[in-house]
C-alpha positions in Angstrom: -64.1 -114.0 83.0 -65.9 -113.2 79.8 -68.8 -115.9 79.0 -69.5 -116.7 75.6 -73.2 -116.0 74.4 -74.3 -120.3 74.6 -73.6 -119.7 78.3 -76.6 -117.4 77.9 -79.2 -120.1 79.4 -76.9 -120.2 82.3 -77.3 -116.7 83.3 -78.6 -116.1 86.3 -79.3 -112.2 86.4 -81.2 -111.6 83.0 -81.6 -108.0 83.2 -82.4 -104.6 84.9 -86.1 -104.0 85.6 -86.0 -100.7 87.7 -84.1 -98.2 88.7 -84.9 -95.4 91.1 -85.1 -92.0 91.9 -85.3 -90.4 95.1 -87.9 -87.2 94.4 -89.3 -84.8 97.1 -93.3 -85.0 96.0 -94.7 -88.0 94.2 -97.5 -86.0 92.4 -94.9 -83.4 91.4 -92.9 -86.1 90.0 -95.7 -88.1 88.0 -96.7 -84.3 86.6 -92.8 -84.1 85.2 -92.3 -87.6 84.2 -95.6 -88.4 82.5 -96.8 -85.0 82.0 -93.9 -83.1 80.7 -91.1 -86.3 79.2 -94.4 -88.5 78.1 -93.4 -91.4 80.2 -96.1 -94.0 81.1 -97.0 -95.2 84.7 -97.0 -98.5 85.2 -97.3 -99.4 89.1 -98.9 -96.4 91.5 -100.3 -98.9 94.6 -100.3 -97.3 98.1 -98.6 -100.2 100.0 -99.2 -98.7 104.1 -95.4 -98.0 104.9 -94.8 -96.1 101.4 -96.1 -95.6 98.0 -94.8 -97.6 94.7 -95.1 -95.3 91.9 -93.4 -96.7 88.5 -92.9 -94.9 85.3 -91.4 -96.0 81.7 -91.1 -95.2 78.5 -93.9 -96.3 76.7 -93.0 -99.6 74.6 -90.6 -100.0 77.2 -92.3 -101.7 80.3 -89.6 -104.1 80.5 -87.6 -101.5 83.1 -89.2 -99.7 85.2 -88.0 -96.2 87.1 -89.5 -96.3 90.6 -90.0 -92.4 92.1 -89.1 -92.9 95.7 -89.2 -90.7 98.5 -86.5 -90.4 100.9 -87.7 -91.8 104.4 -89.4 -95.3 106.0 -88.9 -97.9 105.0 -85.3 -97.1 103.7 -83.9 -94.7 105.7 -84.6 -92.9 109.3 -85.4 -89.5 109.5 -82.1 -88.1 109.9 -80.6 -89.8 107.0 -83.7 -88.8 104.6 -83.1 -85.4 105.5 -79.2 -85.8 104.2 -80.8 -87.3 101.0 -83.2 -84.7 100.4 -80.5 -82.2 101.3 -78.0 -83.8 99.0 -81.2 -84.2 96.2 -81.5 -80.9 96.3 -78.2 -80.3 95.6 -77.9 -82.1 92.3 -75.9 -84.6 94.2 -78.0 -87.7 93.7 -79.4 -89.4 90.6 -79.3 -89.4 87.1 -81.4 -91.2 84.4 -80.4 -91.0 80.7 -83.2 -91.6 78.1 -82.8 -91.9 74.3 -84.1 -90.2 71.5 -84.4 -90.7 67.4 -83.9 -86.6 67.3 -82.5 -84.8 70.1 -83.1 -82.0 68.8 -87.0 -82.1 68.3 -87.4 -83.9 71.4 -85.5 -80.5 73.1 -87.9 -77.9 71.0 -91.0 -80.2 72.2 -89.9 -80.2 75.6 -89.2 -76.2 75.8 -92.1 -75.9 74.7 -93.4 -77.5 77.6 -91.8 -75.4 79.6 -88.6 -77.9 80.6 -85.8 -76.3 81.6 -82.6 -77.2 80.3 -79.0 -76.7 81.2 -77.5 -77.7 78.5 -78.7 -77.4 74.9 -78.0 -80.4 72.9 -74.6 -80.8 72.0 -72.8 -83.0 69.4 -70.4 -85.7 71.2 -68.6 -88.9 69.8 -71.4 -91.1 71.1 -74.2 -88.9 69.4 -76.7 -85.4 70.2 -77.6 -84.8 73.9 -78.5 -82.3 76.2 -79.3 -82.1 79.6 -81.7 -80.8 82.5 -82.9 -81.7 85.9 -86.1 -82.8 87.3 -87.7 -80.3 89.5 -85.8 -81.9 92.5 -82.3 -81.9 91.3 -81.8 -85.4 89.9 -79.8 -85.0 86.4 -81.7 -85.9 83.3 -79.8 -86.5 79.7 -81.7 -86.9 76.9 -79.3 -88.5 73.9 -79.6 -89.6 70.3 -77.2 -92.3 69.8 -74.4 -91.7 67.0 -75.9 -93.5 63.8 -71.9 -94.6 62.5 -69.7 -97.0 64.7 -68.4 -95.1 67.8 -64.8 -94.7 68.5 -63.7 -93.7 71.9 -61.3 -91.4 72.2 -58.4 -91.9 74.7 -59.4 -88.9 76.5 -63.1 -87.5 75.5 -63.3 -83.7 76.5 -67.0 -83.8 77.1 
C-alpha cells in the first residue's frame, strides 16, 4: 500500500546511510576510492575484530559506503574465501555514482589511470559508463538525463 507524503512523520525507516563493498585490501581500496574517484573518508577506526573504513562523496556524508573485507566477524573462513573468489570474479557488488558530465568525469579519470570497460554511452536515463574497482566490484558512473525519462517497454541497454 502506497502512503501518501503526510504519513511522512510516521515513517519509521528514514533513509539509507551505507552501503557496502566487500574489497580484498583496505589500503588498496582507500587509494581507489579517495585517491583515484575523489571520494572522502569519513569513519577509518580499528575496532579489534575488524576495521570500519567509510567513504562518500564529498557533500554527501549522509550515506556512507563501508569497504569491508570478507572474513570475522561476518563470515568463517571457508565462506570468505567463496566471496573473495566470487569478488574476483565480478560476481559481487556494484555502486553507481552520479555525475553533472560523464564525459569529463571519464577523461579525468583516464587520466588517472582508471580503467574502464565501457566508454560512456547515451541511454534513456542519461550518459554512463562503466569500470571496476581493482577487486572486481562493478562501478557506473552516470549523468542523469536532464528531460523527463520515459521507460521503454523493453530498454536494450
Amino acid at each position: 500500500m502506497l502512503r501518501n507524503v503526510t504519513d511522512m512523520a510516521d515513517q519509521l525507516v528514514t533513509g539509507t546511510t551505507h552501503s557496502q563493498l566487500f574489497v580484498l585490501d583496505q589500503d588498496e581500496a582507500l587509494d581507489f576510492y579517495v585517491g583515484k574517484l575523489g571520494l572522502e573518508v569519513q569513519s577509518d577506526a580499528d575496532m579489534g575484530f575488524m576495521r570500519w573504513l567509510t567513504v562518500a562523496v564529498p557533500g554527501n556524508e549522509r550515506h556512507e559506503i563501508l569497504l569491508i573485507k570478507p572474513g570475522p566477524p561476518n563470515h568463517d573462513e571457508a565462506t570468505a574465501e567463496l566471496v573473495r573468489e566470487l569478488l574476483t570474479k565480478g560476481a559481487l557488488g556494484t555502486v553507481i555514482f552520479g555525475t553533472d558530465d560523464c564525459h569529463k568525469t571519464f577523461d579525468e579519470l583516464t587520466k588517472k589511470g582508471v580503467e574502464f570497460t565501457q566508454e560512456p554511452v547515451k541511454r534513456f536515463y542519461g550518459i554512463d559508463c562503466a569500470l571496476r574497482d581493482p577487486f572486481g566490484n562493478h562501478v557506473r558512473i552516470t549523468q542523469r538525463a536532464s528531460e523527463p525519462v520515459q521507460v521503454p517497454t523493453n530498454p536494450r541497454f
